[in-house]
C-alpha positions, 0 to 999 in steps of 0.5 A: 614315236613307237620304235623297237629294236628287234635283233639287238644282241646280234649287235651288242654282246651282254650290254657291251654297247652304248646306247645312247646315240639311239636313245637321244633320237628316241627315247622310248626305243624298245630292245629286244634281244632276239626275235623269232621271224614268226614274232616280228609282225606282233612284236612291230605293231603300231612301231613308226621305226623298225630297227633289224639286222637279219629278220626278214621284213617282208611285204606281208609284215609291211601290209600288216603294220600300215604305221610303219615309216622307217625300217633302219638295217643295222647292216649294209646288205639290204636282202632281207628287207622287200624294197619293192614293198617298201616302196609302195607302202611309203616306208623307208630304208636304211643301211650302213656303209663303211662303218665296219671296213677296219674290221674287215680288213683286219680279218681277211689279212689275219686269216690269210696269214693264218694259212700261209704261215700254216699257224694252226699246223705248227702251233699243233706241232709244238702242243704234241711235243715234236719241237721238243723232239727235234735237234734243230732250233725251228720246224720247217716241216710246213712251207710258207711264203710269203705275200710280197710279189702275189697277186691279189684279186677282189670281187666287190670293189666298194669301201671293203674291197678298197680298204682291202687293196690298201693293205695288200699294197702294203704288203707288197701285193699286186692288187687286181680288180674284178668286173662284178658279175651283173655289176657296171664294168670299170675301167682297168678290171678284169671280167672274172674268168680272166682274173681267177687263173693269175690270182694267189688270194682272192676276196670278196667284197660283193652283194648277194644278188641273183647274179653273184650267187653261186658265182664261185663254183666248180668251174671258177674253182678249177680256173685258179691255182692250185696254192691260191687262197679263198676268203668269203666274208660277204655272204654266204651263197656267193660260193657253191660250199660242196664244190670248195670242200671237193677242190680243197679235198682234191687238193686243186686249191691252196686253202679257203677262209670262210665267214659266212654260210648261206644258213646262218646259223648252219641248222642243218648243216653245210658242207664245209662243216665237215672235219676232213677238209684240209686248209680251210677255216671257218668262222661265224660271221664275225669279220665286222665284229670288232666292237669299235665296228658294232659300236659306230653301228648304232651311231650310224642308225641314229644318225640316218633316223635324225636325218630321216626325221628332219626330212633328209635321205641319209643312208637311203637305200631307195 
């Protein structure tokens, strides 16, 4: 059975992963670290099993590869993959689910108190000297809070969001759950125009799907406090980038921890790259990149491909 991972260093750093799992299910599988998207329908001839993480498999690539079976995501967002096409080729999909939660949640909770223990402004403060100058023992030029008492809210309430929750409980938060735009109403949820305006931090934990692009913009901006908190670590085009530079520029909102960018990597450019913009942190998708995470990644691909060989369904997308 042909197989060929084609993205693999956007999973395993200089061979910081264990493949073995994988290669117990197959032992010819080919890797390759990067795949130009104009390469994959070359690279994946005659394979029966596709292993991709970002690369777009599209129904043209499909038709192109009638031995194709198998396409394993070694991601849980399934938006580069046609599944329409796949459908009507007979080929299969993939995903992981809740197989990156603990690093997730480490990473909304580390860079929420990145910003409101203002960490960034008083370690620059301590690098120019300015404690060395003070009479007093600590600095207090900055205002902290703290999380106990605020309200949390969260967009996207599967194994992220509800990992997410935990924590904020922990901390003494009220947690406070969204209706997700296009997605079934719950029970005990707010619609989000009635959740933005009580929030202190809002997460998002949702798909990108036509109905949550851009679901964060200019009008649902203005709706939150001016001291509230934004962390995106879902994808990228949930949030309209120009209109969050222009409300923390403004000062109508308290700061933004962004993971993700609707260009990855940003070629050309975004707006939240500029370096006038205050109280935001940006960094390069690297919420789910614990290696514990990457690593039970590929444990989960092989496991779906053994189950998908004997027949079953595990991690179906379809």
């Amino acid at each position: 059975m042909r197989a060929i991972f084609l993205d693999y260093a956007t999973v395993s750093f200089n061979g910081d992963l264990d493949l073995a799992p994988l290669r117990r299910v197959l032992p010819d599988l080919e890797t390759r670290d990067h795949t130009a998207q104009d390469e994959v329908a070359a690279r994946i001839a005659g394979a029966e099993v596709v292993m991709v993480n970002k690369l777009r498999i599209t129904r043209d690539i499909m038709r192109a590869t009638p031995s194709l079976k198998l396409i394993a995501l070694s991601a849980t967002g399934t938006n580069n993959v046609d599944l329409v096409a796949a459908r009507e080729h007979g080929v299969a999909v993939c995903n992981l689910r809740d197989y990156c939660t603990a690093s997730v949640v480490q990473h909304v909770f580390g860079v929420l108190l990145f910003l409101t223990h203002k960490l960034r402004e008083y370690d620059a403060q301590v690098r120019s000297g300015a404690w060395q100058r003070r009479e007093q023992f600590c600095l207090l030029d900055y205002p902290i809070r703290e999380l106990m008492g605020r309200k949390f809210g969260i967009v996207g309430y599967g194994a992220l969001g509800k990992g997410v929750a935990a924590v904020a409980h922990a901390f003494g938060m009220q947690v406070l759950v969204a209706n997700r735009p296009g997605g079934t109403r719950g029970p005990g949820r707010l619609d989000l125009d009635e959740l933005l305006p009580q929030v202190d931090v809002l997460s998002l934990h949702c798909p990108l799907s036509p109905a949550t692009q851009g679901m964060i913009a200019a009008p649902q901006l203005a709706k939150m406090k001016s001291d509230a908190v934004l962390i995106n670590t879902a994808r990228g085009a949930l949030v309209d980038p120009q209109a969050l530079a222009d409300a923390l520029r403004a000062g109508r909102l308290g700061g933004a921890a962004i993971d993700v960018l609707s260009q990855e990597p940003p070629v050309d450019g975004n707006p939240l790259l500029e370096d006038d913009i205050p109280n935001l942190l940006v960094t390069p998708h690297i919420a789910w990149a614990a290696r514990e995470s990457r690593q039970r990644s590929l444990d989960e691909i092989a496991a779906n491909i053994e189950d998908f060989r004997r027949g079953g369904r595990r991690g179906r997308v379809d």
